[in-house]
N, C-alpha and C positions, 0 to 999 in steps of 0.2 A: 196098825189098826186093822182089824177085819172089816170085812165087808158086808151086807147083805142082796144074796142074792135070788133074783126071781125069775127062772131063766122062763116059765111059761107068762110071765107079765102079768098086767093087771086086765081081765075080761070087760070091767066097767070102767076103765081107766085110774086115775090116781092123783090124790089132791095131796098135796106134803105144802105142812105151814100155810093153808087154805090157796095155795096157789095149782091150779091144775097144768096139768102134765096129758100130755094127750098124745098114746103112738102115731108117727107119722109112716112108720114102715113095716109092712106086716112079715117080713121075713126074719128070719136068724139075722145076727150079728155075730161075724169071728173075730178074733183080734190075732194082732200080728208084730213079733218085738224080736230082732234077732239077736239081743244080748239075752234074756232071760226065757228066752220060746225055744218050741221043741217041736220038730213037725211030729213027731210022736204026741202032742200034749193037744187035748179037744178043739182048744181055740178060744177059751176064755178068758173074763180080761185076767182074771191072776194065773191061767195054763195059757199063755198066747202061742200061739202059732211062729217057727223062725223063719219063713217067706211066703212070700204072697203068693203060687203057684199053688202051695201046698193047702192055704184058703180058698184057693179058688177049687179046687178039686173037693172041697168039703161044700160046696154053695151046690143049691139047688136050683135049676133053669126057671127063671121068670119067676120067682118065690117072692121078687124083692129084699134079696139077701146081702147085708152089707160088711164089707171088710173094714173095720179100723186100725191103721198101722200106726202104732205110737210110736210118740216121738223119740229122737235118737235112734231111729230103727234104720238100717242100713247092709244090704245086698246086692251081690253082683251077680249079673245075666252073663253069665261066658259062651252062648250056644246059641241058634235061631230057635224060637220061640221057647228059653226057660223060663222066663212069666208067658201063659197062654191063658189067654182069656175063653174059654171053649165053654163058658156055664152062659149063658144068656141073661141077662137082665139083672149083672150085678155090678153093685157099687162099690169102688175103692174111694176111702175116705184116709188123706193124710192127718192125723192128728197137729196142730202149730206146736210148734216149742217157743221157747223164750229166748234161745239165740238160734242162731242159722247152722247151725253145726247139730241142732235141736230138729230139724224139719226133717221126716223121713226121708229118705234117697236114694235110689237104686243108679249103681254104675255099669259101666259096659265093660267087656272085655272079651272081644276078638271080633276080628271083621263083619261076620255073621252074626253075631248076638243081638239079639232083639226082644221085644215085647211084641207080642202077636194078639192081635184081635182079630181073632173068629167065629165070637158070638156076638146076634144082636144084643142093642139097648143096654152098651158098656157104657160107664162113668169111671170116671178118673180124676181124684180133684185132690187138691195141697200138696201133692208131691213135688220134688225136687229129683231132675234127671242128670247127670252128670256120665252124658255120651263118651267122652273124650280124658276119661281117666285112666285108660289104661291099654287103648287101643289105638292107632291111625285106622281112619278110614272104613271106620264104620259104617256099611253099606243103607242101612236103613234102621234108625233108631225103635221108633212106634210103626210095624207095619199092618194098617187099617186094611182089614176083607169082610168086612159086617158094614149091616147099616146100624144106623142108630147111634154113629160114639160119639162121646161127651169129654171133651179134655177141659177142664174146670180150674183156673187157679194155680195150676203148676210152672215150676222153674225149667227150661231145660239150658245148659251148657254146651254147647255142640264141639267147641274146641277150647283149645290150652296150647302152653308153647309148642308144645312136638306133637300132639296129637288131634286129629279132627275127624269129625263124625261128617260123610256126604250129604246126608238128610236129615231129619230130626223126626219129621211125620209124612209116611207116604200113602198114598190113595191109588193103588194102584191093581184094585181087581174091579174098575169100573164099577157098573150101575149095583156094584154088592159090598160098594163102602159108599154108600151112599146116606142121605139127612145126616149128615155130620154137624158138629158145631165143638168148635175151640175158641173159648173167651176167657179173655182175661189171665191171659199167659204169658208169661216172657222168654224171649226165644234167642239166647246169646251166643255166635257164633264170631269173637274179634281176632282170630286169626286166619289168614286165608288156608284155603282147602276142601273149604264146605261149598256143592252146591246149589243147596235151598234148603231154604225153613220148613218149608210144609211146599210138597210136591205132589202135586195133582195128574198123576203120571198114566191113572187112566182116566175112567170120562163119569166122574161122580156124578149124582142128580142131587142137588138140593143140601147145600152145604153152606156154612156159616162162619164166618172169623173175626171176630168184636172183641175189641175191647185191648186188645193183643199190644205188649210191645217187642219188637222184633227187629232188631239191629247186628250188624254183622258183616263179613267179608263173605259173597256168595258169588261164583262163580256164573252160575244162571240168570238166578231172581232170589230176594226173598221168601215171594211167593211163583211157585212156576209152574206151566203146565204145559206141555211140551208139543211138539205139532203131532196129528192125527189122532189127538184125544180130547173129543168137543165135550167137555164138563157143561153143565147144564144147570141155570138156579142158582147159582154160586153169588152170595152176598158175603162182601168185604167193606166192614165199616168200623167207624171209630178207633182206630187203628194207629199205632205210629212205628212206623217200619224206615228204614232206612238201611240201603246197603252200597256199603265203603268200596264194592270194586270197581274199579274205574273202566266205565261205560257198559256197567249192568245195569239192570233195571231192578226197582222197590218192587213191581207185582209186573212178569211177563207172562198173559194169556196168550203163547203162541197159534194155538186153535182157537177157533171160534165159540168162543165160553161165553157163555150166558151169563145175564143175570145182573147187577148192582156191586160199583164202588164206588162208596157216596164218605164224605166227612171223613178221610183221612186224612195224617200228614206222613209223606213221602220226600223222601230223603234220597239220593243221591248224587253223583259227580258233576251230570250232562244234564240240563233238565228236556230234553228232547230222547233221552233214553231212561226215563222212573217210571214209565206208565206205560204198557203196551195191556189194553184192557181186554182185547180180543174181541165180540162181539156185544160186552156188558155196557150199559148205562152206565156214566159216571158224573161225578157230581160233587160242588161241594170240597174237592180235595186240596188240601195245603200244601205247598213244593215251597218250603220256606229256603231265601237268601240267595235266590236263584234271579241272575236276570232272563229278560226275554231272547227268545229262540230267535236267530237271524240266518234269514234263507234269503240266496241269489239269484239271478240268472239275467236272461236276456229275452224280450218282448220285442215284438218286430210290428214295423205297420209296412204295408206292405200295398202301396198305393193305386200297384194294377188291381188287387182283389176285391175292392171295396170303396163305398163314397166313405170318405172321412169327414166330408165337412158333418154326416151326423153322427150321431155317436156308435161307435162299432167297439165291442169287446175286447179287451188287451191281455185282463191275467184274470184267471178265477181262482177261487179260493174255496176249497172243500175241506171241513172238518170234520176230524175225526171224535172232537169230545169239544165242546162248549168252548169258545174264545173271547178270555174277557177283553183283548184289545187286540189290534194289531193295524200296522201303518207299513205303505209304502213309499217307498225315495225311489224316485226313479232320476238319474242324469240324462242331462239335457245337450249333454256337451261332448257327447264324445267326438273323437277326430274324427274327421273324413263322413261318419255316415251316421253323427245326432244330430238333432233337430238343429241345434244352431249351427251347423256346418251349410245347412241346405236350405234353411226358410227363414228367412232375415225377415220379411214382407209378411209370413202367417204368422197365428198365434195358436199355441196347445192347448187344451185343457183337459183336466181330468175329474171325471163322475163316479161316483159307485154306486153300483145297480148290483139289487138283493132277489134272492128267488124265494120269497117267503110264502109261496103255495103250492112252491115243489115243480109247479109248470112256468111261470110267465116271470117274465126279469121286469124290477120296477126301479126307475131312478132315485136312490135315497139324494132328497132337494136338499137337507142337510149337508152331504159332501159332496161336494163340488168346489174346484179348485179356481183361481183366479187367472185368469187366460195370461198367458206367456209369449211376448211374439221372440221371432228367432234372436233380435239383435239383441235384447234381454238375456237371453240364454247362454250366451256364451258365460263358461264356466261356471253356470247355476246346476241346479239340480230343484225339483219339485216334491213335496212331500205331501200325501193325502192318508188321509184317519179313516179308516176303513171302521172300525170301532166293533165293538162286539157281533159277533157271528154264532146264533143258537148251532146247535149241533143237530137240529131239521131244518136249518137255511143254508143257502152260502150265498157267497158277495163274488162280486165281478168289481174291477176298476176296468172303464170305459175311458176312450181318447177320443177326445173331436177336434178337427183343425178348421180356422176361419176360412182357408182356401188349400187346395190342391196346387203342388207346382211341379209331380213327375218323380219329384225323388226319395226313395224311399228311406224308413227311417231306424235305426235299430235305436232301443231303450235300454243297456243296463239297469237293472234295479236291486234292493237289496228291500227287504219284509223284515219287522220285525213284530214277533208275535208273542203272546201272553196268553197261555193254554197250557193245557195238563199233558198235551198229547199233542206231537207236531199237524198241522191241516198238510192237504196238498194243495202246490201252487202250480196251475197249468197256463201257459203263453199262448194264448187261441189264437188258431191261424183264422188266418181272416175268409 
């Protein structure tokens, strides 16, 4: 069946069957099909174009020019930068098919081959990437040096039985890959080799990741951004990331990155190693199936340095991101130098005191433990609910004793906490 075509549009728009039709994008449209396209043929949809370089070299900078790659369309990148995105302000649009073998998709093939963005205000949406067809170790899938890119909607594969791609998207010419934004992507990397999804490797400004699912074997992180590259703005939300290598982390900001991760769910082995947020706000994050983090050590009172009969400091507790619970046990009993070893006649107790104005420590009346004398003690141990800890406060647990008798006392203790991100527990000398 023929077509009708009107390649300068309609000036007043266009009503067909009284329903209107209104352009949303004032530049060219080429199209692109590599079974029936010819980089010889204009780029229309019955001459399409057979790769996308070949339309991006027909697009005119900031025009609002857009590529459509119909379905079934499929090409391989063997070289660093043989898609090069170098026109500014253009759109690639993957057409959907009706099976998956249907969805456009560009494969890799050799260590160096990649997809380069060079120009601002790129878009990238429905595609299907398939890193790991035909190469090991493919250095950097999508390598991001413009501001402004948009990854929209696309598949990417990073690895297969024998073969795996290091990266999938890298950021790595600083403040000139910067306002990025990739939502609603999936990002599958299930055998090991790869390490990270989207690597922040130099120091982006104002970057976005929503929506995203991203699972996989990652050496790094998921998401990673490496030390001496302070990313800046960086929001990570809505997200569900998870990665299988045992004692990596779902999102490690090694430098101090700015910015928000709020309402994802985070998956991995240890739940004291899935979040290293760097300097960002977080919030809101799901670590589903995971119990709480248990930290040890030893608290000492230390009877020359201090009156105990009032209450004097033992362990503080500094968070690093929001703490919806955590409790201490501390023994009572150990040999020779716990509390029941040496004060049969006194009794212990334990308070938690909060610094919720960032200067003055105030007794939470709520916790407060039930006094203990020594002959009790033997083989007890004591447990107090230290209970949620904002991430602008911290908590202290405080020891007071009915009386003084010379000897001093060590505390084993064991914390356990309920947090995205481990706190620090510090033993305050007295």
């Amino acid at each position: 069946m023929s077509t009708s075509n009107y390649p300068k549009g309609f000036a007043g728009g266009l009503v067909l069957q009284e329903m209107p039709f209104v352009a949303v994008r004032p530049g060219n449209s080429y199209w692109v099909h590599s079974g029936t396209g010819s980089d010889d043929h204009r780029g229309t949809f019955n001459q399409p174009l057979a790769t996308i370089d070949a339309a991006i070299g027909k697009c005119t900078a900031n025009n609002g020019d857009v590529i459509y790659v119909k379905r079934g369309h499929s090409e391989t990148v063997s070289s660093a930068g043989a898609i090069n995105f170098d026109v500014a302000g253009v759109t690639l649009i993957g057409l959907p098919g009706n099976l998956s073998n249907d969805i456009p998709t560009v494969h890799w093939s050799g260590t160096a081959a990649d997809i380069d963005i060079n120009a601002s205000s790129i878009t990238i949406q429905g595609m299907v990437f398939h890193m790991e067809t035909n190469t090991d170790e493919v250095a950097n899938g999508i390598d991001v040096n413009a501001t402004g890119f948009i990854l929209r909607d696309c598949t990417i594969v990073m690895s297969g039985a024998t073969n795996q791609s290091l990266a999938a998207i890298t950021f790595a010419s600083g403040a000139a890959s910067s306002a990025f934004r990739i939502e609603d992507c999936s990002i599958f990397s299930p055998v090991a080799g790869a390490n990270a999804a989207i690597s922040l490797a130099g120091a982006p400004i104002a970057g976005r990741i929503s929506g995203c699912h991203i699972a996989g074997d990652f050496a790094n992180a998921a998401i990673h951004n490496p030390t001496g590259n302070v990313a800046t703005f960086i929001e990570v939300f809505d997200n569900y990331i998870e990665n299988t290598n045992a004692g990596s982390h779902a999102i490690e900001f090694v430098s101090a990155v700015t910015g928000e991760i709020v309402n994802n769910t985070l998956v991995a082995d240890s739940p004291g190693a899935i979040l290293d947020p760097g300097a960002c706000d977080v919030g809101g994050n799901v670590l589903p199936g995971h119990d709480p983090m248990a930290f040890t050590g030893t608290a000492d009172i230390d009877i020359s340095a201090a009156d105990y009969t009032s209450p004097q400091a033992l362990l503080t507790i500094a968070p690093e991101t929001e703490v919806q619970d955590c409790w201490v046990t501390f023994d009572l009993a150990k040999t020779t130098t716990g509390f029941a070893a040496g004060h049969a006649a006194q009794t212990i107790q334990f308070r938690v005191a909060r610094k919720v104005d960032g200067t003055n420590w105030r007794t939470d009346i709520q916790s407060v433990t039930t006094a203990t004398s020594g002959t009790n003690a033997a083989g007890a141990a004591a447990t107090i609910n230290v209970g949620p800890i904002g991430v602008t406060e911290q908590a202290r647990v405080d020891v007071v004793l009915s009386a003084e008798n010379g000897n001093d006392v060590e505390l084993p203790y064991v914390a356990y906490v309920k947090a995205q991100t481990a706190p620090t527990f510090t033993a305050v000398a007295a």
